[in-house]
Rosetta silent file (secondary structure, phi, psi, omega in degrees, C-alpha in Angstrom):
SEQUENCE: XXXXXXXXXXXXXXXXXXXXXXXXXXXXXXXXXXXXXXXXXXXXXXXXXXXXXXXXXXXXXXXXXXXXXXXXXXXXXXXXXXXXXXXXXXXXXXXXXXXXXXXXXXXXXXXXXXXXXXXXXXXXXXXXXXXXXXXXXXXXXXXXXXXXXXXXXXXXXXXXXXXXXXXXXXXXXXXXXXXXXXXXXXXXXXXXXXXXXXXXXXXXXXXXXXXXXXXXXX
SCORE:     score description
SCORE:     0.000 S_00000001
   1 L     0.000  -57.244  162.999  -45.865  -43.879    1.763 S_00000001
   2 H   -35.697  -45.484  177.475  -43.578  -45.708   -0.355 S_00000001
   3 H   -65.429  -33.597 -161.603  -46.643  -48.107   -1.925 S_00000001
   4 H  -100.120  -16.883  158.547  -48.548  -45.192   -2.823 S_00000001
   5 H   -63.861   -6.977  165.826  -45.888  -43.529   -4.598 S_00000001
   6 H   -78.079  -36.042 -161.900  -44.866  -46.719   -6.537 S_00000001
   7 H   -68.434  -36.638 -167.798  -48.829  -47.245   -7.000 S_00000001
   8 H   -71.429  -29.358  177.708  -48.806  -43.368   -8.317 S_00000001
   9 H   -82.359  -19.841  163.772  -45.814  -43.896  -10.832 S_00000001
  10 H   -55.992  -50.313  167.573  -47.235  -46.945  -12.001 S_00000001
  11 H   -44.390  -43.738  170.917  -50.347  -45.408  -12.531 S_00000001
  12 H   -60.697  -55.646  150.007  -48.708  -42.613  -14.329 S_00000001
  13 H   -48.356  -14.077  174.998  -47.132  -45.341  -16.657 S_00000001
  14 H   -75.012  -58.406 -174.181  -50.142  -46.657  -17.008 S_00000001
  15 H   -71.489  -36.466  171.692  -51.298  -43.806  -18.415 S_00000001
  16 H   -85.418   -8.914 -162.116  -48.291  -42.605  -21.256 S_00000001
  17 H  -112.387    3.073 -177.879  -48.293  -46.064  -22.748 S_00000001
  18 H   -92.698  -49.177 -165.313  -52.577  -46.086  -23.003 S_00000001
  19 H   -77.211  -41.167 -174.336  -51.615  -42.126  -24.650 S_00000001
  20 H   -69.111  -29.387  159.600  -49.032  -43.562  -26.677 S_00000001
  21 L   -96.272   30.084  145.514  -50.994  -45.961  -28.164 S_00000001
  22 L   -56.761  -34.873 -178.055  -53.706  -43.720  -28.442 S_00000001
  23 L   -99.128   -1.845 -112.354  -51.523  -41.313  -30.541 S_00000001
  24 L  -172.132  -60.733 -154.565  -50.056  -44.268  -32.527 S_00000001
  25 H   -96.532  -87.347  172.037  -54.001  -45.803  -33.652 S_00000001
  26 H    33.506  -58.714 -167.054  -55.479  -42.703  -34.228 S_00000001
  27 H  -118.010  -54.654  179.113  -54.714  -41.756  -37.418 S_00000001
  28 H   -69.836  -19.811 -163.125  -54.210  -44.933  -38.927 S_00000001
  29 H   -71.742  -57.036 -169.514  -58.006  -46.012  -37.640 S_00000001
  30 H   -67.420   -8.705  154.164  -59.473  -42.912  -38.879 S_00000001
  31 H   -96.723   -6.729  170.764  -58.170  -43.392  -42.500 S_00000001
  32 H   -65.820  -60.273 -152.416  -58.733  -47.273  -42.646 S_00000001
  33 H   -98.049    8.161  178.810  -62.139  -46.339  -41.884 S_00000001
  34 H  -109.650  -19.622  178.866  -63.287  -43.453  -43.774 S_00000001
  35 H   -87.195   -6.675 -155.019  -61.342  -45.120  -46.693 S_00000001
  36 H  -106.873  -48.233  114.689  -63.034  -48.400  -46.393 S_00000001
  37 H    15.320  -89.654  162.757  -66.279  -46.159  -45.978 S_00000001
  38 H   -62.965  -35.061  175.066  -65.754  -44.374  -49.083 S_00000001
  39 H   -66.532  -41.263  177.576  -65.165  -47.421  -51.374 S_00000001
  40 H   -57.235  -28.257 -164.329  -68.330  -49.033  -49.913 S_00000001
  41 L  -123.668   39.718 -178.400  -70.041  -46.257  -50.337 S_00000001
  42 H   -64.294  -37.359  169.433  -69.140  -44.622  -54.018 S_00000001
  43 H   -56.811  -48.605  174.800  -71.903  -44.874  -55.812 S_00000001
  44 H   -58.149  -61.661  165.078  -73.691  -42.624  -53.191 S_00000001
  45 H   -50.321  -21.169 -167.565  -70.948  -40.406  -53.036 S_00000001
  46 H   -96.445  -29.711  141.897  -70.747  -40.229  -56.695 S_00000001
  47 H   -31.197  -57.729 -158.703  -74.753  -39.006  -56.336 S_00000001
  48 L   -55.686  -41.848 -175.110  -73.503  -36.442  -54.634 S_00000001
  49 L   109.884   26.405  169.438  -71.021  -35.088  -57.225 S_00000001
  50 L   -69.303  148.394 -174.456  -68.141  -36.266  -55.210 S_00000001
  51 L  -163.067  151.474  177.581  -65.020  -36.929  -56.675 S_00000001
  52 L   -64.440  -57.100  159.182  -61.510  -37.281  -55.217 S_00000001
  53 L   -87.969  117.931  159.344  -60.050  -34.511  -57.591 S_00000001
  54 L   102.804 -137.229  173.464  -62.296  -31.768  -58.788 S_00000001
  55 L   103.447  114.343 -170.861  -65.984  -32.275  -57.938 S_00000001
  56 L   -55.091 -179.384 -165.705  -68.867  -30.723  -56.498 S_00000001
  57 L  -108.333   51.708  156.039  -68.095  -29.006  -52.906 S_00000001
  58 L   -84.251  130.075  175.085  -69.266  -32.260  -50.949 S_00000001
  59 L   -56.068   92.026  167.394  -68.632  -31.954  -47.070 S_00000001
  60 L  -128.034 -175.826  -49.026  -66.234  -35.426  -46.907 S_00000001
  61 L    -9.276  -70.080 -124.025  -65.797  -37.549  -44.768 S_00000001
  62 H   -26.981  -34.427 -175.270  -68.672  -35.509  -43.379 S_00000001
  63 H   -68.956  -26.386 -135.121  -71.027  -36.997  -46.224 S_00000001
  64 H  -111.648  -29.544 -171.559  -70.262  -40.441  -45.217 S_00000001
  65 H   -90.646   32.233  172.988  -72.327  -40.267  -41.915 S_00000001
  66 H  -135.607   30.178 -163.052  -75.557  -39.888  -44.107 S_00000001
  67 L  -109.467 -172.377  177.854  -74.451  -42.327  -46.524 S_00000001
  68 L   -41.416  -40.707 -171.413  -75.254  -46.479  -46.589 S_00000001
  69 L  -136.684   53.099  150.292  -73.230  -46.998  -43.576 S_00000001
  70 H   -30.598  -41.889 -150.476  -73.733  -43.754  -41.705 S_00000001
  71 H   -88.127  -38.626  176.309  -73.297  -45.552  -38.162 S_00000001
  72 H   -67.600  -30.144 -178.980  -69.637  -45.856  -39.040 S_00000001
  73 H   -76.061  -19.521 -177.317  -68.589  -42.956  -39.785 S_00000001
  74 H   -79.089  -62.385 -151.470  -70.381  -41.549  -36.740 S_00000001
  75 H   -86.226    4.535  165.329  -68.441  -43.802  -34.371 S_00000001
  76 H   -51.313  -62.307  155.947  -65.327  -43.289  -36.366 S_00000001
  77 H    -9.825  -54.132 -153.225  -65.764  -39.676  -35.023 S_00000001
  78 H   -87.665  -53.294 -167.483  -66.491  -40.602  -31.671 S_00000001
  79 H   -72.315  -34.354  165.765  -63.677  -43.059  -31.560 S_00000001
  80 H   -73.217  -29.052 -160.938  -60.935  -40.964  -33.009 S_00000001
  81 H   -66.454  -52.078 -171.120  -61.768  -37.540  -30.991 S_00000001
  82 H   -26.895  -65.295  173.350  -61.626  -40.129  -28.020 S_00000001
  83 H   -76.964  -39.303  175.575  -57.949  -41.428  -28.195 S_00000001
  84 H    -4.972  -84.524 -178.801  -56.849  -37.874  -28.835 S_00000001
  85 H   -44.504  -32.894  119.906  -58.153  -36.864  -26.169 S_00000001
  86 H     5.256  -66.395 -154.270  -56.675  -40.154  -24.222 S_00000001
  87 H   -82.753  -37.999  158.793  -53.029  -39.235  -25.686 S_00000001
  88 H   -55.763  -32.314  167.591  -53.745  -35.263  -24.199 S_00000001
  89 H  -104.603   11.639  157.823  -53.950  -36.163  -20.748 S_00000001
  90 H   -62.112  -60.390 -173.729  -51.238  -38.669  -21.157 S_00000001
  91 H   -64.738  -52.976  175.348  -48.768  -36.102  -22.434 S_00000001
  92 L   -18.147  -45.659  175.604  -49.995  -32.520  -20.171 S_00000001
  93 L   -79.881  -13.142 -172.044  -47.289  -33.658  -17.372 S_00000001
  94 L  -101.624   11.857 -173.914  -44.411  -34.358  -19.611 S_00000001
  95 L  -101.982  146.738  175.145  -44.617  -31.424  -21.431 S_00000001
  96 L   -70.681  165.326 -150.092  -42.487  -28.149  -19.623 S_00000001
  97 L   -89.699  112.059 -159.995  -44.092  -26.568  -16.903 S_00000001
  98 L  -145.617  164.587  164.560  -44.869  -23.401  -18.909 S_00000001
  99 H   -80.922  -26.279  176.416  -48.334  -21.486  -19.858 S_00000001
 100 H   -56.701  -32.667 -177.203  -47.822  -22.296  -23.404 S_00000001
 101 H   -80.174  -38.771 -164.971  -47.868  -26.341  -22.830 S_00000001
 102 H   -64.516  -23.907  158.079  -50.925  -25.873  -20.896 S_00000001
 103 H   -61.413  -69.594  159.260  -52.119  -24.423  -23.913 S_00000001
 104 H   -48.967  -16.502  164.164  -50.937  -26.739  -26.332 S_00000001
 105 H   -81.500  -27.115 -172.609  -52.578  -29.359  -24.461 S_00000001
 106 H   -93.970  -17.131  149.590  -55.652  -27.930  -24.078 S_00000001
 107 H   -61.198  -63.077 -123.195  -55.799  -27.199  -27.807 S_00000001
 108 H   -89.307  -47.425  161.575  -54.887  -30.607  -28.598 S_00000001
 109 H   -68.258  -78.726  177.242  -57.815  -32.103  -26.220 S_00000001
 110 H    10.605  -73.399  163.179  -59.703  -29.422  -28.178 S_00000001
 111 H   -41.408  -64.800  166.224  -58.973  -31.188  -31.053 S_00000001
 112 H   -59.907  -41.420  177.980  -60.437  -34.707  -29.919 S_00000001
 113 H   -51.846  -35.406 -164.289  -63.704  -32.898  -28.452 S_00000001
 114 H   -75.445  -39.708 -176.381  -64.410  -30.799  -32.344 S_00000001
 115 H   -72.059  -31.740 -160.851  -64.244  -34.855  -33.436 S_00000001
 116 H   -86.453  -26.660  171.313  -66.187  -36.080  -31.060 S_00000001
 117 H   -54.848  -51.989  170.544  -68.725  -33.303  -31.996 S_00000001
 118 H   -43.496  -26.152 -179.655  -68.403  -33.948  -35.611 S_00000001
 119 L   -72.207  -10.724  166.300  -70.541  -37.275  -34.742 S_00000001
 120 L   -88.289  125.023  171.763  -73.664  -35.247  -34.835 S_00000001
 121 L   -55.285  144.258  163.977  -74.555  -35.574  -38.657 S_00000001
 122 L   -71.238  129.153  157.825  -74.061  -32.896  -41.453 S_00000001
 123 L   -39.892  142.449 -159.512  -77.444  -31.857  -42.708 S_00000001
 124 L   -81.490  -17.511  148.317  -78.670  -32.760  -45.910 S_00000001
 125 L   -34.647  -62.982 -153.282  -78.512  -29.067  -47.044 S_00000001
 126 H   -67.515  -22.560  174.837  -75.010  -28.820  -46.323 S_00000001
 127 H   -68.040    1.185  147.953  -74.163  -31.848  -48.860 S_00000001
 128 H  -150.366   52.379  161.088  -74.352  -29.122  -51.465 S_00000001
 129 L    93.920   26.165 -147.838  -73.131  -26.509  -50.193 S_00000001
 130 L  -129.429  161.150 -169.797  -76.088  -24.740  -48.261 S_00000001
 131 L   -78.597  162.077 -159.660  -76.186  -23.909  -44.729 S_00000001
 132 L   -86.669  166.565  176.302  -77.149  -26.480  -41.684 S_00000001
 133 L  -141.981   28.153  165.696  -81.126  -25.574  -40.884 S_00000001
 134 L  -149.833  144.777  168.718  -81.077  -27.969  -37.614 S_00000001
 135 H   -99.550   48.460  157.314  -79.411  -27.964  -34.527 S_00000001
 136 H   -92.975  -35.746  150.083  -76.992  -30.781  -35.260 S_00000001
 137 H    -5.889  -79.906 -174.634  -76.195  -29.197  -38.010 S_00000001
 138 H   -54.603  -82.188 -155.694  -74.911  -26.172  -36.409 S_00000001
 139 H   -53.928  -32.584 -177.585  -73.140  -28.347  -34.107 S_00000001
 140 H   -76.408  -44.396  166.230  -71.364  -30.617  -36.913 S_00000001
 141 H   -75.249  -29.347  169.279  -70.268  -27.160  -38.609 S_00000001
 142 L   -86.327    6.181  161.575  -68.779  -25.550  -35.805 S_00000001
 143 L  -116.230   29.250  168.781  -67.097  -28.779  -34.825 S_00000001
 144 L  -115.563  -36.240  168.721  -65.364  -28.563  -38.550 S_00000001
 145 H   -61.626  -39.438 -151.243  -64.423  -25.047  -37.937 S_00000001
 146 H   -78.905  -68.003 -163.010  -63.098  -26.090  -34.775 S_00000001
 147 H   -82.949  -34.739  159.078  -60.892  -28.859  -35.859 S_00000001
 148 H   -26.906  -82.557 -158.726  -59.559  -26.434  -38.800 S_00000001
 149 H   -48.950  -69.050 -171.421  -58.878  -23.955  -35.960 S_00000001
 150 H   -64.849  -27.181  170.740  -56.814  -26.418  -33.453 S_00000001
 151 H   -82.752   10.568  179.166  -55.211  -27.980  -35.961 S_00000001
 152 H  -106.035  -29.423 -151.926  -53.365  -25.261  -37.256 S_00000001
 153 H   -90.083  -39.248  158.936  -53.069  -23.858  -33.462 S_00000001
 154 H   -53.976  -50.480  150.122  -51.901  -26.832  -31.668 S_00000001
 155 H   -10.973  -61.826 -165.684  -48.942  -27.564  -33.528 S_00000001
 156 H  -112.844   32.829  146.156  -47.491  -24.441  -33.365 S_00000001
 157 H  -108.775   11.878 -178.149  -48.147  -24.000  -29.801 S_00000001
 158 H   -87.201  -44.938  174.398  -46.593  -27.203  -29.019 S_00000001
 159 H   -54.001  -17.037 -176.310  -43.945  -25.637  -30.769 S_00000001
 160 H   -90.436  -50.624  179.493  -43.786  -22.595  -28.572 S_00000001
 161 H   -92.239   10.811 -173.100  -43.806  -24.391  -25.631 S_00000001
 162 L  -140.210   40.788 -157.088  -41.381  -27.058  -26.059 S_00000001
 163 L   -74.212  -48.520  165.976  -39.001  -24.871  -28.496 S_00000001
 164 L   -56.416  -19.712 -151.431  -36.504  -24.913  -25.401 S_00000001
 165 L  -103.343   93.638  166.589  -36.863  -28.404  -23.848 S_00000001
 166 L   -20.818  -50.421 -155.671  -33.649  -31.040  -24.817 S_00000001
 167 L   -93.131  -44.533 -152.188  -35.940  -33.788  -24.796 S_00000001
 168 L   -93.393    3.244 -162.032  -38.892  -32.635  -26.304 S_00000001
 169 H   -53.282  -40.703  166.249  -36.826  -29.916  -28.772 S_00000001
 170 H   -82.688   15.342  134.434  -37.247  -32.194  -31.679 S_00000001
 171 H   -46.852  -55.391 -166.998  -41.231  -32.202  -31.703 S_00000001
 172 H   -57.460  -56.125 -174.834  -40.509  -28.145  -31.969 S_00000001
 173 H   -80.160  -31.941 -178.451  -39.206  -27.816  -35.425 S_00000001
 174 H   -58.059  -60.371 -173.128  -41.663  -31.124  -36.808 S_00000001
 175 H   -66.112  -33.887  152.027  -44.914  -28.967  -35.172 S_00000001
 176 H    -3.010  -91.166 -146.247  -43.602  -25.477  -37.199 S_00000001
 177 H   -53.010  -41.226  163.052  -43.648  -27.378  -39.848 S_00000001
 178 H   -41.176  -59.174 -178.200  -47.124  -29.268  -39.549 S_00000001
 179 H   -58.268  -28.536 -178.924  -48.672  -26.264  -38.920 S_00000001
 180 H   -53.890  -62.244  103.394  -47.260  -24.518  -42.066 S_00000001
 181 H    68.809 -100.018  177.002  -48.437  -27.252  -43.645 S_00000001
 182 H   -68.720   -6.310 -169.550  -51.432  -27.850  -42.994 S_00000001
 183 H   -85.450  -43.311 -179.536  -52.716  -24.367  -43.840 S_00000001
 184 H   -51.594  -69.801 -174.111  -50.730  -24.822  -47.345 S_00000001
 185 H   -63.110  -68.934 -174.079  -52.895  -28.163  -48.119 S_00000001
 186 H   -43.049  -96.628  -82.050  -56.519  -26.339  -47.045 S_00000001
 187 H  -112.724  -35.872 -173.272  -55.677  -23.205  -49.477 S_00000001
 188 L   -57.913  149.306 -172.435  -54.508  -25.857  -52.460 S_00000001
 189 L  -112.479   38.072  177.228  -57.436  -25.979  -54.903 S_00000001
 190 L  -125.945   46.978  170.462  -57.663  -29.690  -55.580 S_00000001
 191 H    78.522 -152.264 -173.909  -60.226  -30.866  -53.635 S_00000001
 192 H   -56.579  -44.408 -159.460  -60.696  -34.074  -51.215 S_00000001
 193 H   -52.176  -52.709 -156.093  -56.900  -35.252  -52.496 S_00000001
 194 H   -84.623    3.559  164.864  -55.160  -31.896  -50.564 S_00000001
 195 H   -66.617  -44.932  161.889  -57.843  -32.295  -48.052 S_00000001
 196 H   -51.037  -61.547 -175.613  -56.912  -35.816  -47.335 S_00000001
 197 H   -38.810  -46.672 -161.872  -53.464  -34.643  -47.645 S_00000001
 198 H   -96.369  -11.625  154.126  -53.966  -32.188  -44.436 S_00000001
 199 H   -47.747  -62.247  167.888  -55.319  -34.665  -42.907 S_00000001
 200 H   -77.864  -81.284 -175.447  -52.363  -37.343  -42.682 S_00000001
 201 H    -8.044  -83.122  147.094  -50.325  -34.334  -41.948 S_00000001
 202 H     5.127 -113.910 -151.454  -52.559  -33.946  -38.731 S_00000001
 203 H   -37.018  -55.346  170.582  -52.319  -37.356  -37.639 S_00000001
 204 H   -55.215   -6.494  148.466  -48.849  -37.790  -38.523 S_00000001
 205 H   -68.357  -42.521 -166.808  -47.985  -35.049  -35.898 S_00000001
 206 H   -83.019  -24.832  149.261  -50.136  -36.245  -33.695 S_00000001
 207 H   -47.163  -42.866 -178.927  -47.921  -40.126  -34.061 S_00000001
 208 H   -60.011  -50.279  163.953  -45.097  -38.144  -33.783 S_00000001
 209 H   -47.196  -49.511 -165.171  -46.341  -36.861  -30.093 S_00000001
 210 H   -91.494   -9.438  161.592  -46.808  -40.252  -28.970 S_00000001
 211 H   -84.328  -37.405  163.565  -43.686  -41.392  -29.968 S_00000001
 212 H   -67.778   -9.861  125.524  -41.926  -38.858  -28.514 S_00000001
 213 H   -35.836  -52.550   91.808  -43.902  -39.314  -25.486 S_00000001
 214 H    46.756  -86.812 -168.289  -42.759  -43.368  -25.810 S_00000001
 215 L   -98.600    7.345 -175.222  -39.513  -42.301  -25.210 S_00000001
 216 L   -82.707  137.995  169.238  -39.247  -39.061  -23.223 S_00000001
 217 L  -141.707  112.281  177.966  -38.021  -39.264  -19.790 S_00000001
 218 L   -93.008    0.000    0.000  -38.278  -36.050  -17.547 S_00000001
């Protein structure tokens, strides 16, 4: 009885430091590579009418998986929704036992699944500004709506459920604030830059999770 409860807390340790650095990579991998991406691939974006400021109303990244190096951006997708998801069932026990965490967690996995969905290409309509007509399309726009939606809603229901919690209290006012945030950068009229912008927001919450996960002891 004793081995398999050492074998279960190991396992369990096993498991926050695989989420933490899951929640830690994350963010930086998916802007190394969509920026690395985008340089490679400017002229083609620059077809498009893309532009960092201003700009036609190109779908970025999104544009990038039909671009020169397509294949990356697709497993960038796959590979970011992945540790999300990774760093969501790391955290789901350490959070308090409330209906609200189980929410915020289940948003949060949310969150990796609308990325890993996003790996089905945007349609070649939709790169200027026209509706998907196939149904990967469809799936690549409602897994953009999607991460819109959890990323304003995860935040601030991580804030709601861990508003209360000693250890986890300072996570509470930092998700507030993300979410506020991020809706304030979407609504900003300057393009890719405040898009980008809500973006590193994002990620930088979700680094924030895994460090306070890191160090959290219930």
């Amino acid at each position: 009885m004793a081995g398999s409860t050492a074998s279960a807390a190991e396992k369990g340790e096993a498991l926050r430091r695989a989420g933490v650095i899951a929640g830690l990579v994350a963010g930086p991998f998916f802007l190394i590579s969509v920026g690395l991406n985008s340089w490679a691939s400017i002229d083609y974006l620059h077809r498009l009418g893309w532009e960092f400021v201003g700009g036609e109303q190109v779908p970025w990244p999104s544009s990038l998986a039909r671009g020169p190096y397509g294949w990356a951006q697709v497993a960038t997708f796959v590979i970011t929704g992945l540790l999300i998801m990774l760093l969501a069932i790391a955290v789901r026990d350490q959070l308090p036992r409330k209906r609200a965490s189980s929410v915020a967690i289940l948003l949060l996995a949310l969150l990796g699944v609308a990325l890993l969905l996003a790996a089905f290409r945007v349609d070649t309509p939709m790169l200027s500004g026209g509706n998907p007509d196939t149904w990967h399309g469809w799936i690549h726009g409602i897994a953009f709506l999607l991460i819109i939606a959890t990323g304003v809603l995860a935040p601030l229901t991580m804030a709601l459920a861990v508003r209360r919690d000693p250890g986890w209290r300072p996570i509470a006012v930092l998700s507030l604030a993300t979410s506020v945030l991020f809706v304030v950068l979407l609504l900003l009229p300057w393009g890719n830059a405040t898009f980008l912008m809500a973006i590193v927001t994002l990620f930088a919450w979700i680094a924030s999770v895994a460090v306070r996960l890191a160090t959290y002891r219930s």
